[in-house]
C-alpha positions in Angstrom: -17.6 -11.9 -8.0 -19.3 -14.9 -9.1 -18.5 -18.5 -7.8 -18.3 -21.4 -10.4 -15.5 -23.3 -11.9 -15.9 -22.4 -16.1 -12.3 -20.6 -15.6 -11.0 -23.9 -15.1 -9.6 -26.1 -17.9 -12.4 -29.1 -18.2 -10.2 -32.0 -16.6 -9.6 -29.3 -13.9 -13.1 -28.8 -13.2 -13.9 -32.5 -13.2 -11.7 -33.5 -10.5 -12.4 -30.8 -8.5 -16.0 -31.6 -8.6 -15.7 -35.4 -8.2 -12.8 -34.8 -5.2 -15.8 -32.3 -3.3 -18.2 -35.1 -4.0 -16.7 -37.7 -2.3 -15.5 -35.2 0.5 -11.9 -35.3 -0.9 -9.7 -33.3 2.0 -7.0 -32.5 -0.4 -9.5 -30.1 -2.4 -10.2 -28.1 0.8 -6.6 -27.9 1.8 -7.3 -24.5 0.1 -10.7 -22.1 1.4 -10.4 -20.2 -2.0 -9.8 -20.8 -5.9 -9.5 -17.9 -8.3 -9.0 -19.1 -11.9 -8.2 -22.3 -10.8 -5.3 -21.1 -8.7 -5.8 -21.8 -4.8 -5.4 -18.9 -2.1 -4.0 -20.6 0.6 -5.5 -20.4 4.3 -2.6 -18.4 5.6 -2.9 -15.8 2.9 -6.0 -15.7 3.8 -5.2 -15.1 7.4 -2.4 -12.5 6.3 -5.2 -10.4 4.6 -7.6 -10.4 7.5 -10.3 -13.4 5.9 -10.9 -10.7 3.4 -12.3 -12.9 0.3 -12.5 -9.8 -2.2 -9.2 -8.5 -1.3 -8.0 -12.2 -1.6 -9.4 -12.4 -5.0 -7.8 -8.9 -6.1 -4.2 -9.8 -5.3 -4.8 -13.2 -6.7 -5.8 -11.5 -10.3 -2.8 -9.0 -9.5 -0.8 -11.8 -9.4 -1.9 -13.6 -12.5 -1.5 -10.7 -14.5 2.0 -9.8 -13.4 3.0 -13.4 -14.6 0.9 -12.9 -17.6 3.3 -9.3 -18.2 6.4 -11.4 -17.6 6.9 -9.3 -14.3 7.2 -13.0 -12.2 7.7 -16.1 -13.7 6.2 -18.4 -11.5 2.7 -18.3 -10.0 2.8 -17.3 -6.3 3.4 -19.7 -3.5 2.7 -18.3 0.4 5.5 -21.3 1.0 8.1 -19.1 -1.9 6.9 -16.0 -0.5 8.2 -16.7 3.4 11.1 -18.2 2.0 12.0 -15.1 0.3 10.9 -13.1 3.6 13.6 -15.2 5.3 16.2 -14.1 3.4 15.7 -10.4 3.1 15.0 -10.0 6.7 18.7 -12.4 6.9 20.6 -9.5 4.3 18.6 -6.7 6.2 20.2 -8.0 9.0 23.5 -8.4 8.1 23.9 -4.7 6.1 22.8 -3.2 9.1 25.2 -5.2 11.7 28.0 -4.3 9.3 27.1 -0.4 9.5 25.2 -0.4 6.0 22.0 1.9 5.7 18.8 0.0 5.8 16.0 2.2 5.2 12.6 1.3 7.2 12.3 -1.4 9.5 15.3 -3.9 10.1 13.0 -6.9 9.9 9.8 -6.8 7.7 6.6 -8.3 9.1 5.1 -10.8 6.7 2.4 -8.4 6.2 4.8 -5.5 5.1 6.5 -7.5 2.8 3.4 -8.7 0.8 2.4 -5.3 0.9 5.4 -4.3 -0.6 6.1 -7.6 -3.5 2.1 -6.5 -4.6 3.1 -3.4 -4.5 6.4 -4.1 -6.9 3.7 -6.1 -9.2 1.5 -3.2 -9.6 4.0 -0.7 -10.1 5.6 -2.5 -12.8 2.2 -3.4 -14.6 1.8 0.7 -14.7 4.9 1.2 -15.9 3.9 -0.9 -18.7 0.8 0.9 -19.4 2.7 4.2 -19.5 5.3 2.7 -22.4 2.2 1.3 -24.3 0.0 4.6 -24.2 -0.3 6.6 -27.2 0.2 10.6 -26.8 -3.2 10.4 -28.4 -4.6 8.4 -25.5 -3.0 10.7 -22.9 -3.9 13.5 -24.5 -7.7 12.1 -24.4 -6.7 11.7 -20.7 -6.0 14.9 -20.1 -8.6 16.6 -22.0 -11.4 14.4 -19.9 -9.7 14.8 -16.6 -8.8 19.0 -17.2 -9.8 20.0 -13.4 -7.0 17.8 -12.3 -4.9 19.9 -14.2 -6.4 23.1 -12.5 -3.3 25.9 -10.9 -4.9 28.2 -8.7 -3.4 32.1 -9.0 -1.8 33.8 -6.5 -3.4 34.6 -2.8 -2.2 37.2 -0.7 -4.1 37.5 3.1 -3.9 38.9 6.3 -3.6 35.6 8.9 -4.4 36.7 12.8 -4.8 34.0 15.0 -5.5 34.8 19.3 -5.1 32.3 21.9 -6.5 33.9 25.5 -7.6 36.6 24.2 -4.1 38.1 22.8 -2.8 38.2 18.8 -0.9 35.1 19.0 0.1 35.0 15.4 -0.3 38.3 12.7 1.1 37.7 9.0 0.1 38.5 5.2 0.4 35.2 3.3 1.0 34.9 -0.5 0.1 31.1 -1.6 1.0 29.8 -4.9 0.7 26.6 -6.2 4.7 26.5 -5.5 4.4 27.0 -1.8 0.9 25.1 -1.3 2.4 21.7 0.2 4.7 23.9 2.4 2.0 25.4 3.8 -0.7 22.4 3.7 1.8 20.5 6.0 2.5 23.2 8.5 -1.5 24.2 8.8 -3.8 22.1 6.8 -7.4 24.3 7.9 -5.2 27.8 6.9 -4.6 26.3 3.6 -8.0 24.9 3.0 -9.8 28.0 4.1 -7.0 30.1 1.4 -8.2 28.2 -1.2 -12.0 28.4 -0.8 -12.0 32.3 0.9 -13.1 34.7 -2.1 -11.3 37.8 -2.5 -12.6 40.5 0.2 -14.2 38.2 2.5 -13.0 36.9 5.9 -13.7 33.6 7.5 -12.8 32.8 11.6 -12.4 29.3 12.7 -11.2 27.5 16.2 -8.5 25.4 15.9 -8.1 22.1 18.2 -6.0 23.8 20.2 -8.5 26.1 20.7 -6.4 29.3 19.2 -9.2 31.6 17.3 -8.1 31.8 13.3 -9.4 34.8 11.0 -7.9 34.9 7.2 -9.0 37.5 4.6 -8.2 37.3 1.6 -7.2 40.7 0.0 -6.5 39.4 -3.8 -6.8 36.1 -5.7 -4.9 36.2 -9.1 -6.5 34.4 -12.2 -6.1 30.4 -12.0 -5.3 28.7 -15.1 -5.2 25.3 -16.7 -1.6 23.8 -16.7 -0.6 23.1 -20.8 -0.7 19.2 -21.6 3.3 19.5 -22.3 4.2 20.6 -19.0 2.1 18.0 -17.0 2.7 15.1 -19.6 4.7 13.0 -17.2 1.6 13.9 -14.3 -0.7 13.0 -16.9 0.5 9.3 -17.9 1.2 8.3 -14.4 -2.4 9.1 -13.2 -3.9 7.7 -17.1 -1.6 4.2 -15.7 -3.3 4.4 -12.4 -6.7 4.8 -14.1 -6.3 2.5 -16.3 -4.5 -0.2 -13.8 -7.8 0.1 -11.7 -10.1 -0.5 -14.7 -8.3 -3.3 -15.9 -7.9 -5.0 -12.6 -11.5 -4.5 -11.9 -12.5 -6.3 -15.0 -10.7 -9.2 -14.5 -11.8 -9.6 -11.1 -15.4 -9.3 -12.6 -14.4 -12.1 -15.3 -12.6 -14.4 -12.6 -14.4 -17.7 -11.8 -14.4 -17.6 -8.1 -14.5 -21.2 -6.2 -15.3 -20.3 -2.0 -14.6 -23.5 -0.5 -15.8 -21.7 2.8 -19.4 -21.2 1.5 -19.9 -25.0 0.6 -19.0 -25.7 4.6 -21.7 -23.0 5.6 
């Protein structure tokens, strides 16, 4: 990030110089500029004094404006307002026996997590609708060990706790029953994956029950085909390309840190 003011329209950065110059307190109502647009103090505060993560949600929120996704440029004032009222119909659906999923009453963290979140999700969305097969077919061909499916594993699984067989199972793991498995015993999983076919490996849990897996077979892996994963492939291409877009306009923002000039 740079600091300046040539993102500024010319009259813009005039006044704003001649306003710090004479010590103006209007000016430094606001700790941060990005673009010309002020972060407010209690942003600020709401995102832990972090400047860089001040900056990114600033550009976030320009370019949501910019896609049509808001109309007006965010207000901290707007946004509490809005908090208000969601946290009042929150209230109300649940008092009258509605479902309200989550929290009753969002913090005012939570909910700016969630309105940047709405901002970013509809800024892939529109990525996705603009890319080209072509250019998710690029995607795919330069990302291919993302599109990796392991074969089939099939292992004996002993574990002992106190000396005594605990647990004794053959295990067949596919990619259709990894997550099942990843969420009942991450380490298992891990050590199917990596374990070669007629090896064994023995690990201590942090329970401290004794593990030992190995691994009888391991079918031939293959590359998923580009038209089954084509709906995998644009979301992550959207999420790729989100980032890199994001991070060049952050790079290109004029950045005005009222903080430094009262260090």
């Amino acid at each position: 990030m740079r600091s300046g003011t040539k993102g500024l329209c010319p009259g813009c950065v005039l006044a704003v110089w001649i306003l710090l110059a004479a010590g103006c307190g209007e000016v430094r109502e606001a700790p941060l500029y990005v673009n010309g647009e002020a972060v407010s103090a209690e942003e600020l505060s709401l995102l832990g004094d972090d400047a860089d993560e001040a900056v990114r949600m600033k550009v976030l929120q320009q370019w949501a404006r910019e896609e049509g996704v808001t109309e007006d440029a965010f207000s901290y004032e707007a946004f509490l307002a809005e908090l208000s009222e969601v946290n009042e119909e929150r209230a109300k659906t649940k008092e009258a026996g509605g479902v309200v999923y989550g929290v009753t009453e969002y913090t005012p963290f939570q909910y700016y997590s969630i309105r940047m979140g709405e901002y970013e999700r509809a800024l892939k969305d529109a990525i996705m609708q603009e890319a080209s097969e072509e250019e998710l077919l690029a995607w795919y061909e330069e990302h291919l060990e993302d599109y990796w499916e392991f074969g089939e594993i099939t292992a004996d699984v002993t574990a002992w706790a106190d000396s005594r067989v605990a647990y004794e199972e053959e295990i067949v793991l596919g990619p259709y029953n990894l997550r099942t498995l990843s969420e009942q015993n991450e380490a298992l999983a891990a050590v199917l994956l990596e374990l070669p076919a007629g090896e064994r490996y023995g690990w201590t849990d942090e329970y401290g029950m004794e593990w030992e897996a190995f691994c009888k077979n391991r079918g031939e892996g293959t590359y998923q085909p580009f038209d089954e994963v084509q709906g995998a492939v644009a979301e992550q291409y959207a999420a790729g390309m989100l980032t890199q877009e994001l991070g060049d306009r952050i790079y290109k923002s004029e950045i005005l840190d009222l903080r430094e000039e009262e260090m």
